[in-house]
N, C-alpha and C positions, 0 to 999 in steps of 0.2 A: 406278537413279540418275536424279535430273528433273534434266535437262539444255538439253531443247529450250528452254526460255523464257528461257537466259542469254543473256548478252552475249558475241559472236563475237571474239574477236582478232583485229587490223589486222595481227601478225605475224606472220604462216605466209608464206612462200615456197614453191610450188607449183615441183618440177622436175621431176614425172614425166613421164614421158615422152622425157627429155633422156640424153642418155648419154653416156660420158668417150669420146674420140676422139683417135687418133693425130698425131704431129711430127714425127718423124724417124727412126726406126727401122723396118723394114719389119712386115709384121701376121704373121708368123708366127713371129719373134723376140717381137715383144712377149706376144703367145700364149702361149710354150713359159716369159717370163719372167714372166706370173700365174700360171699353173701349178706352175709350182716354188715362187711365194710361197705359196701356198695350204696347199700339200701342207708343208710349208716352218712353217706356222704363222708367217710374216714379213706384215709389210705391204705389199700391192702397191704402193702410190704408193711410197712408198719405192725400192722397186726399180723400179720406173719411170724415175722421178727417178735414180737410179742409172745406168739403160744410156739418159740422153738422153733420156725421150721427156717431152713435156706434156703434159699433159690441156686439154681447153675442154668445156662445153656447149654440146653442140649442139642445136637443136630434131628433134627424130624424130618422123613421124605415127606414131601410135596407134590404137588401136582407141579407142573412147568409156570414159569412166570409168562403171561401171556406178551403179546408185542406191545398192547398200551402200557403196561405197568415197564415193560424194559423201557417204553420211549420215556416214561416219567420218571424212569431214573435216570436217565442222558440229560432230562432237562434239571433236575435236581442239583446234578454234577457241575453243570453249568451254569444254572444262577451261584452254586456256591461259589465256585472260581471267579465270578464275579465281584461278591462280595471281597473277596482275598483282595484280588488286583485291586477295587476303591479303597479298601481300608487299610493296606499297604501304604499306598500312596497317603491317604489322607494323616497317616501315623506318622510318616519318614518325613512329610511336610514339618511336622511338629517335633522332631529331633525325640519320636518313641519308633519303638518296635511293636509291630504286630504280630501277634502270637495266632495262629489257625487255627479254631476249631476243627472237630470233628461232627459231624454229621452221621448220624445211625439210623436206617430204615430196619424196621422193627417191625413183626405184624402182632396185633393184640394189645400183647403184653410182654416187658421186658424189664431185666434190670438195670439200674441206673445208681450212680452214687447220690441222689437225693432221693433213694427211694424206689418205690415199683412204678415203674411208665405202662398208662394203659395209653392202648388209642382213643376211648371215649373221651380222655380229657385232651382232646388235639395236639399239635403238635405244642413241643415244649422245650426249657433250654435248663441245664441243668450247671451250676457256677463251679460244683462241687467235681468237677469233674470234666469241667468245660466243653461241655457235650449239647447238640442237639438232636432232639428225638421225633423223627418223624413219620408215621406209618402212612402208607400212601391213599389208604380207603378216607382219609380226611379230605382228599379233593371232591368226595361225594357228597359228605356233609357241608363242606361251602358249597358246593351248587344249591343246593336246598336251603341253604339260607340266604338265597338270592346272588351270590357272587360266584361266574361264570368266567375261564378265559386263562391265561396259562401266566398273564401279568398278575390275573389276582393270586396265582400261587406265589409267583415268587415273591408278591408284596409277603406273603406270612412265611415265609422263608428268611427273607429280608430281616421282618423284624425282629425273630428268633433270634438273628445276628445281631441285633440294637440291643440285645442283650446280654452278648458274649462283650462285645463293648464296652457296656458299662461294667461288667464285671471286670475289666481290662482297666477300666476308667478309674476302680475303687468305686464307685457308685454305691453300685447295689450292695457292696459291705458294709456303707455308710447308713445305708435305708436299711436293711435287715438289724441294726444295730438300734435306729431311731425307734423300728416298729419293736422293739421289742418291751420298750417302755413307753409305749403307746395303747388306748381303748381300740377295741377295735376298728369302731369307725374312722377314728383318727389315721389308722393304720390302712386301712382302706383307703383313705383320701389318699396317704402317701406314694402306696402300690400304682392309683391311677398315674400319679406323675410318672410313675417309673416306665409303665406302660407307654402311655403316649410319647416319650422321649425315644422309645423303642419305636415308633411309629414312623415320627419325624428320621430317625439315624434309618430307617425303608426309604422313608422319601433321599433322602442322601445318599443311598446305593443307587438308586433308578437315575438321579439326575445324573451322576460321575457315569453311570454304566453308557449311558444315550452318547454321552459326551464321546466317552474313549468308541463305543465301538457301534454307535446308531441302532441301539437294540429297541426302539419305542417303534411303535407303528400304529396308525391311525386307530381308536379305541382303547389302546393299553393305557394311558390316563384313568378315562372312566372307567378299565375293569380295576382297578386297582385301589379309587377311590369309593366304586362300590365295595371292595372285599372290607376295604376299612369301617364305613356305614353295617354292613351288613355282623359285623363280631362286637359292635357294641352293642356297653350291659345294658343298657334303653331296651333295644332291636330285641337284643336274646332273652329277655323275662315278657315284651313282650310276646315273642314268638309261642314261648312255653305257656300262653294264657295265664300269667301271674301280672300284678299290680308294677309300675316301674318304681324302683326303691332306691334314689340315689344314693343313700346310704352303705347301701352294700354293695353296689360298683367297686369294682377292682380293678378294670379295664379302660374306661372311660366313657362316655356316650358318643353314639356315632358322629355327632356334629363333632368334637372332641378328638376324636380321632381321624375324619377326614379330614379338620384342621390344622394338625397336625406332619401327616402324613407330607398333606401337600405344601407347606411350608418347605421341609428339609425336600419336598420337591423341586419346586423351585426355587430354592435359595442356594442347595448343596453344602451349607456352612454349618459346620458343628455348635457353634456360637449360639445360632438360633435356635437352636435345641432344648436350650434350657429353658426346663418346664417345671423347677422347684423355685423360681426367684416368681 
């Protein structure tokens, strides 16, 4: 992917190295009360927030950031500006305003207005706050789930961004609103569409980005359609040695989402996006 010669985003917020920090509860209750959320599959902030405590950032020395993790923030920098410049564009075509996220590299654990962001739950986009959170040891967990290559990052970069989008779009206040008078399953089904629509709006960054500024190069296709393969709920219950349950898909399954993907690849039209009709 030719990356180095873009234009860096002014939006990334840098907090590594900063860590959530106690209020009121002593450190071994709050301990025993992540632990249970964890294991729990619950949200720590939540139960935080529950037995009293706040969070803040605080500054923490660190070690130095090594040269890869600075070069993955230059390339972070720059697929976001990417996104900016297509969705600019694609907005003013349509007589809207595009509003910019921000972008927050994070390490662990951080706060977020929807809540406590870890890294174990990978990257993620937060509506309440119009933020994306992203900590950068999540390029090691896609490699180990088969998706390798600097296109497969920024496809899940991307689609973070399909989902600043729809929050932009009303979308997803429309779907948070359906699910909530929804079974869960039903509610599940809904989420997949929201997902794979965030898929398709990845594929519609990569196609507009090639275009303006020839950023594709021989392979970036396939890594990109493998990152998508490789983060369906199929792939990842298989991978964890569990039964595949399409019921409990949130995400979509991998054919599903490289379907997806590759449409708003090669189509670039928001049109084709829709994945609730």
């Amino acid at each position: 992917m030719r990356w180095r010669q873009g234009r860096r985003s002014a939006n990334v917020e840098d907090r590594r190295g900063r860590v959530a920090r106690r209020a009121t509860v002593g450190g071994g209750a709050v301990m025993l009360a992540l632990l249970a959320a964890l294991l729990l599959g619950q949200d720590p902030g939540k139960v935080l927030e529950t037995i009293g405590v706040s969070t803040q950032q605080v500054p923490q020395q660190t070690a130095p950031q090594t040269q890869q993790q600075d070069e993955l923030t230059e390339f972070v920098k720059v697929v976001l500006a990417d996104t900016e410049d297509v969705w600019h564009r694609i907005f003013t075509a349509s007589g809207a305003r595009y509003q910019e996220p921000t972008l927050v590299l994070y390490s662990d654990m951080t706060e977020t207005a929807c809540g406590y962001g870890q890294a174990a739950a990978g990257p993620f986009y937060c509506p309440a706050d119009q933020q994306v959170y992203l900590d950068l040891s999540f390029l090691r967990e896609l490699k180990r789930m088969g998706a390798s290559g600097d296109f497969a990052f920024a496809y899940v970069i991307a689609h973070e961004i399909g989902h600043h989008i729809q929050t932009l779009q009303g979308i997803a206040h429309q779907v948070r609103r359906a699910q909530s008078q929804m079974r869960r399953t039903d509610a599940n089904a809904l989420q997949v569409r929201m997902e794979l629509q965030a898929d398709c709006y990845a594929g519609i960054w990569a196609h507009h980005a090639h275009r303006q500024r020839q950023i594709l190069e021989r392979g970036d296709v396939d890594e990109g359609l493998q990152a998508a393969a490789a983060v369906g709920d199929d792939q990842i219950q298989r991978s964890a040695g569990r039964r595949v349950h399409p019921e409990s898909f949130t995400h979509g399954s991998s054919e599903q989402r490289v379907s997806w993907f590759r449409r708003g690849l090669e189509t670039g039209s928001v049109q084709t996006c829709d994945t609730f009709q």
